[in-house]
N, C-alpha and C positions, 0 to 999 in steps of 0.2 A: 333393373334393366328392362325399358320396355319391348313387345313387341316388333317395332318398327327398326329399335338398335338393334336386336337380335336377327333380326335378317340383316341387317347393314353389316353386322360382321362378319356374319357367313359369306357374303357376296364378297366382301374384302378377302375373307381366307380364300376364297376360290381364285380368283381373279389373279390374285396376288402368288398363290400357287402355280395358275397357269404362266404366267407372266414371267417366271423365276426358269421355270423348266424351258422356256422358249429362248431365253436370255442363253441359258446353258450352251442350245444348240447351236444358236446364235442367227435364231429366223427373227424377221424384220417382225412379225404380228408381236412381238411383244412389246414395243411402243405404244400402240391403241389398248391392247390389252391393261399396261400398265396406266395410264391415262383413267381406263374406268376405277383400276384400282384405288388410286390417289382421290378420287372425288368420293369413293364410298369411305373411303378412312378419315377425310375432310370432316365429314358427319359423324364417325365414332370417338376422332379424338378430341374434337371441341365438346362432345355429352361429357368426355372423362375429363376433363381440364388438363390434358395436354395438350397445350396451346402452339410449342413449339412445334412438334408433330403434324399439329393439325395444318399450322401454314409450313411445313415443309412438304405437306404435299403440292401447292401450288406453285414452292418450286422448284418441285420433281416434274409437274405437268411441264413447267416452261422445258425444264431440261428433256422430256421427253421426247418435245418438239427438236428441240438442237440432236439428241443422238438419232431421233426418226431419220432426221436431215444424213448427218453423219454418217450412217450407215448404207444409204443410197449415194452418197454423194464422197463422203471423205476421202476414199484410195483416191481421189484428182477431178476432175470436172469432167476429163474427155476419157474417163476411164471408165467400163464394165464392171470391171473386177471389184468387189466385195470388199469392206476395209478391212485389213489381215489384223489377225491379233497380236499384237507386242507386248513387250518389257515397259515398263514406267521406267524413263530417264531418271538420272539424281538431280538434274534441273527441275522435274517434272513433281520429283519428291519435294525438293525445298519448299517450291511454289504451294503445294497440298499441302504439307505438314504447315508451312505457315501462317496458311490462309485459314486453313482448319482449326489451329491454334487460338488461333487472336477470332474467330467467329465462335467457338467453345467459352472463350471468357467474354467477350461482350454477349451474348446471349444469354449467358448464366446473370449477368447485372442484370439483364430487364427483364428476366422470367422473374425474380425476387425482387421485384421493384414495382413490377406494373400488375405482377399476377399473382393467382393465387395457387400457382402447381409449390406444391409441394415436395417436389423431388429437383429444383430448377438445375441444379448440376448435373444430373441423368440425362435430364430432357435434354439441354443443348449437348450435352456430348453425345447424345443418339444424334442429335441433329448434324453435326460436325462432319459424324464419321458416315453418315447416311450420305451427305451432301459429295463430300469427297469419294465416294464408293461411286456415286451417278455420275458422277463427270466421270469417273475413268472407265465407266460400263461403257460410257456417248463414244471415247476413243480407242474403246477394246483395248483397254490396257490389262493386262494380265493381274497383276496386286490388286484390279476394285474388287475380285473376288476374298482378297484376304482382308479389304477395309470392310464388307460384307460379315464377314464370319465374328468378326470383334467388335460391329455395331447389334450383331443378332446375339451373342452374347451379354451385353448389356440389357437390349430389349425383354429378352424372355424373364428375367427375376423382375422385372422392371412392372411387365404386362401382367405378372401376378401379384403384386404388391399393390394394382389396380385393381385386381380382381376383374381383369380383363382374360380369361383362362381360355376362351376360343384364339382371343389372337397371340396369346402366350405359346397355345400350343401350333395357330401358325408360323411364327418366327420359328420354332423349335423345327418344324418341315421344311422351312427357307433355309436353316442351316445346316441341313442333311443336302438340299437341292443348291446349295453356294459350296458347299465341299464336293460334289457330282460337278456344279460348272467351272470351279477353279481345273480338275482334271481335265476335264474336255477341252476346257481352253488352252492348258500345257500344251496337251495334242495336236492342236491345232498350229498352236504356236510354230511349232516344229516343222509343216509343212510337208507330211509327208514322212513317211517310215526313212528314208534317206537319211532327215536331217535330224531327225528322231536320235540316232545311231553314228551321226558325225565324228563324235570323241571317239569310237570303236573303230573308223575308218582309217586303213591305212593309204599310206601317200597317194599311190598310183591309184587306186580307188577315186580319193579325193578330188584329185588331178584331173577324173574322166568325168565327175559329178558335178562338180563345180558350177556355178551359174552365171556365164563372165558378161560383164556389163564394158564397154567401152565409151569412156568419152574423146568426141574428135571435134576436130575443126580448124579453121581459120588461123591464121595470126593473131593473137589477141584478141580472141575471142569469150576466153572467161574456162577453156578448157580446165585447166590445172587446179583451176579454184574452186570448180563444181565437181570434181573427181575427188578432191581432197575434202569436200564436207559432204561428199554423198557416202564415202567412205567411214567418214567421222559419225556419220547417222547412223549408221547400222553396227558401228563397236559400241553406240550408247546404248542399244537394245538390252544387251550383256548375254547372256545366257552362251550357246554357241557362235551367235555372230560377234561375240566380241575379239574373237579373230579375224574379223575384217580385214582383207590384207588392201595395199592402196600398189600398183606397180606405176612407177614415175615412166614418165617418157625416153626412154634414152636415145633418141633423135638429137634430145637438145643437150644431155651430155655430151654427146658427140662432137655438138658443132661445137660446145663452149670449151674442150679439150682441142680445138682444131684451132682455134681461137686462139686460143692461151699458146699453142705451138708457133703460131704463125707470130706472135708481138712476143713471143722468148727471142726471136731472128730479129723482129724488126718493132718495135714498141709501137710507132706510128700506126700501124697495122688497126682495121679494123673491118667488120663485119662484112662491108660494103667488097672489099678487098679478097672476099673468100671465094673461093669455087669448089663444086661440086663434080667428082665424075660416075660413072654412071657404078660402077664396080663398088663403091661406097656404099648403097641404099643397100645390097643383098645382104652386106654385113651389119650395117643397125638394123632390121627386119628380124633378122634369126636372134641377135641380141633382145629384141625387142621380145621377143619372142618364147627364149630361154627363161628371162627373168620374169615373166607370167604364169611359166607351167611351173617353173619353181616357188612363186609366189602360192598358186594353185593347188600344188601340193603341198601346203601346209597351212592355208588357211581356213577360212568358215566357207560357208556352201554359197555363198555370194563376194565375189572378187570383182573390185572396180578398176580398173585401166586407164591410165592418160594417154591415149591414142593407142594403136595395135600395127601390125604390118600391113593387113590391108589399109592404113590410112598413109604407111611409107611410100606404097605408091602411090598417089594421086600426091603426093611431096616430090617424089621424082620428077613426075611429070610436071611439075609447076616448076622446078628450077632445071629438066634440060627438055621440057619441050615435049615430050613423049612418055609410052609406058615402057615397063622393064618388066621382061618375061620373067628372069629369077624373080623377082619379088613377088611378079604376082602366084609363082610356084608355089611359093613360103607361107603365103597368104592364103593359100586355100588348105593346108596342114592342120590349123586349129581353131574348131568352131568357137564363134563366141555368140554368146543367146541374145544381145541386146545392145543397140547401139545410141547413142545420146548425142545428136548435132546440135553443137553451141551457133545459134546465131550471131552476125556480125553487126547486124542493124543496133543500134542506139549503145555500142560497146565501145567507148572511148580507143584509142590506138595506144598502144604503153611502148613504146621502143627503150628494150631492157637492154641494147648492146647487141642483141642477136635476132632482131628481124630489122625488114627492110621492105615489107609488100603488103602496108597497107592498101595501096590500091587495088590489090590482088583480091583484098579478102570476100569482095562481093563474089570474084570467078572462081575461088575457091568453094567456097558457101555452095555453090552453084554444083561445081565438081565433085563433091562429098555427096550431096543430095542426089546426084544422077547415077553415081556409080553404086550408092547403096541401093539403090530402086530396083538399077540394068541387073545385078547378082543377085536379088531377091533377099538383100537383108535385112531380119528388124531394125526397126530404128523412128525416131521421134526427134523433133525440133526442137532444142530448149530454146525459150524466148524472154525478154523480161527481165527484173532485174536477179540478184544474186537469190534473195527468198524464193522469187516467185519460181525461177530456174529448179531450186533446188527439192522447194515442195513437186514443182513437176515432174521432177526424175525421180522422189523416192514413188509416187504413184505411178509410174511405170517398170520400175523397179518391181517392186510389188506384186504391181500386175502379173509381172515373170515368175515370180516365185509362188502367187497363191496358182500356178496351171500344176505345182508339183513335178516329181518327177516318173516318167513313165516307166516301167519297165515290162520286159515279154513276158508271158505266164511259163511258169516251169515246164522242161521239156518230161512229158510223158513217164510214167514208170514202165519202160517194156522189158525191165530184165524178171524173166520167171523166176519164179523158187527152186532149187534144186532138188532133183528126184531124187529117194533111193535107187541103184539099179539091183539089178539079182535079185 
């Protein structure tokens, strides 16, 4: 080994060392960082006739470009917030294990075909599992650290069989600093000592901790279907959100049991045919309302809603005309941290039997948007189709939960110790 390799792979251990610890903490500089690292290892592993290696640093470099990107950009486009660390779906599996799979056996054919490595099964399976570890680093998926730990396990017998022993015994420091960033990352994961401790949490705890997201809107606006996969997203996570709880509307239980009551009398009977009074709204409100906190109390530390009671009134008001002090009483009883307005623009009209005001739904749109504003609530436009809707509510979503949760600092110890007296 000459000279010139021998610094190249010191600069690799180094680099590659800092790059690992940064990764851990989860600061942006180790993109650039890892970037120098890829191009010094480009030169040590084509001297060793690690061919595979050598071009998967090129594309480690592309992918460092993608998670550089990712990690400023991923939680949403209009979003701040940092992209939070997660669980790898078992969609997310299939795709990796089988992409990984079938990239391990075609690789292995043309390292023994075209080359002269002598390990070609090693090599592509380092390469496999490398490749699969970088793509889940780009989307902070929690397991690239365990796809890390069982590629650096191959590497280090691997790096000595080369009698490559400086980077043998880097890989060997990468697997001490990939068992340090899988920890960190759990913690993180968790969001805060709250969520850390959720399984420990009892109900009314739960109940008060909770992080309730609301989706509202229009007539056929896409409400129910964007609550029902924003839902779906966060029990795929698994870990403690996979009690994700989803609370239905029961506005629309209501009217389809009022429905059903009215065509048991008279069959002809239909939607058009119904009315509303005013004494009606205060009862699906508290309803609406019951079945959240109970939802709340027993499920993950993010709870999705198909509308809430503050959005029963501005329903009152759209079918008698005015607002209703009970509800909005009811409605001021239980915070909820985040609100999600489905727009009505480019959203088809579905008339299921139980609506009748499409032409409503631009004043409606309108109505949602001003009263969330005048009471100073969060809240966000979804816009777009069903994807784009729903990538935009888990990034604000998100948002909500990497702020954690606050709590006071312990109250003071002022009780003294007890004197002897006499």
């Amino acid at each position: 080994m000459g000279w010139a390799t021998s610094w190249t792979e010191i600069l690799g251990f180094a680099t590659g060392a800092v790059c690992v610890w940064l990764v851990g903490r989860q600061h942006i500089a180790n993109w650039p960082i890892g970037i120098a690292n890829n191009i010094f290892f480009i030169a040590l592993f084509t001297q060793a006739g690690l061919y595979a290696d050598a071009g998967l640093q090129i594309v480690f470099i592309t992918l460092a470009v993608y998670g550089w990107w990712c990690w400023l950009h991923g939680a949403g486009p209009d979003s701040t917030a940092a992209l939070p660390v997660r669980r790898t779906t078992a969609n997310e599996w299939v795709v990796l294990v089988a992409a990984g799979a079938a990239g391990v056996v075609a690789l292995t054919v043309l390292l023994s075909q075209v080359t002269d490595s002598s390990v070609p099964f090693w090599d592509a399976l380092t390469t496999g599992l490398s490749l699969m570890a970088t793509y889940g680093q780009c989307r902070k998926l929690l397991e690239s650290w365990l796809l890390w730990i069982a590629a650096d396990l191959v590497y280090i017998p691997l790096y000595i069989y080369k009698d490559l022993y400086l980077t043998a015994l880097l890989y060997t420091g990468f697997l001490l600093l990939c068992v340090t960033g899988l920890l960190r990352w759990r913690r993180s994961l968790h969001t805060g000592p709250a969520v850390g401790c959720w399984e420990f949490l009892g109900p009314a705890v739960r109940g008060a901790l909770t992080r309730r997201v609301v989706v509202l809107g229009a007539e056929s606006t896409g409400t129910t279907t964007l609550s029902i996969d924003l839902a779906a997203h966060y029990r795929q996570r698994g870990g403690v959100w996979a009690a994700t709880e989803w609370v239905a509307e029961y506005g629309r239980q209501y009217s389809a049991q009022k429905l059903a009551t009215a065509q048991a009398a008279d069959p002809t009977a239909t939607w058009s045919d119904m009315s509303f009074s005013s004494g009606e709204f205060p009862v699906i409100a508290r309803r609406q309302d019951a079945n959240e906190q109970q939802a709340a109390r027993s499920g993950a530390p993010v709870l999705i809603c198909d509308t809430d009671s503050f959005a029963t009134g501005i329903w009152h008001e759209r079918y008698l005309g005015a607002r209703n002090a009970e509800v909005e009483r009811i409605a001021t009883r239980t915070r909820r941290d985040l609100y999600l307005l489905t727009d009505h623009v480019g959203v088809p009209f579905d008339d299921d039997g139980l609506r009748d005001g499409e032409h409503l739904r631009p004043w409606m749109t309108d109505r949602f948007r001003e009263e969330l504003a005048h009471t100073g609530r969060r809240f966000r436009i979804m816009r777009g189709d069903r994807t784009t809707r729903l990538t935009a509510a888990v990034a604000a979503v998100d948002e909500l939960l990497a702020e954690g949760w606050q709590f006071a600092d312990p109250l003071p110890e002022n009780i003294r110790p007890a004197t002897r007296s006499g």
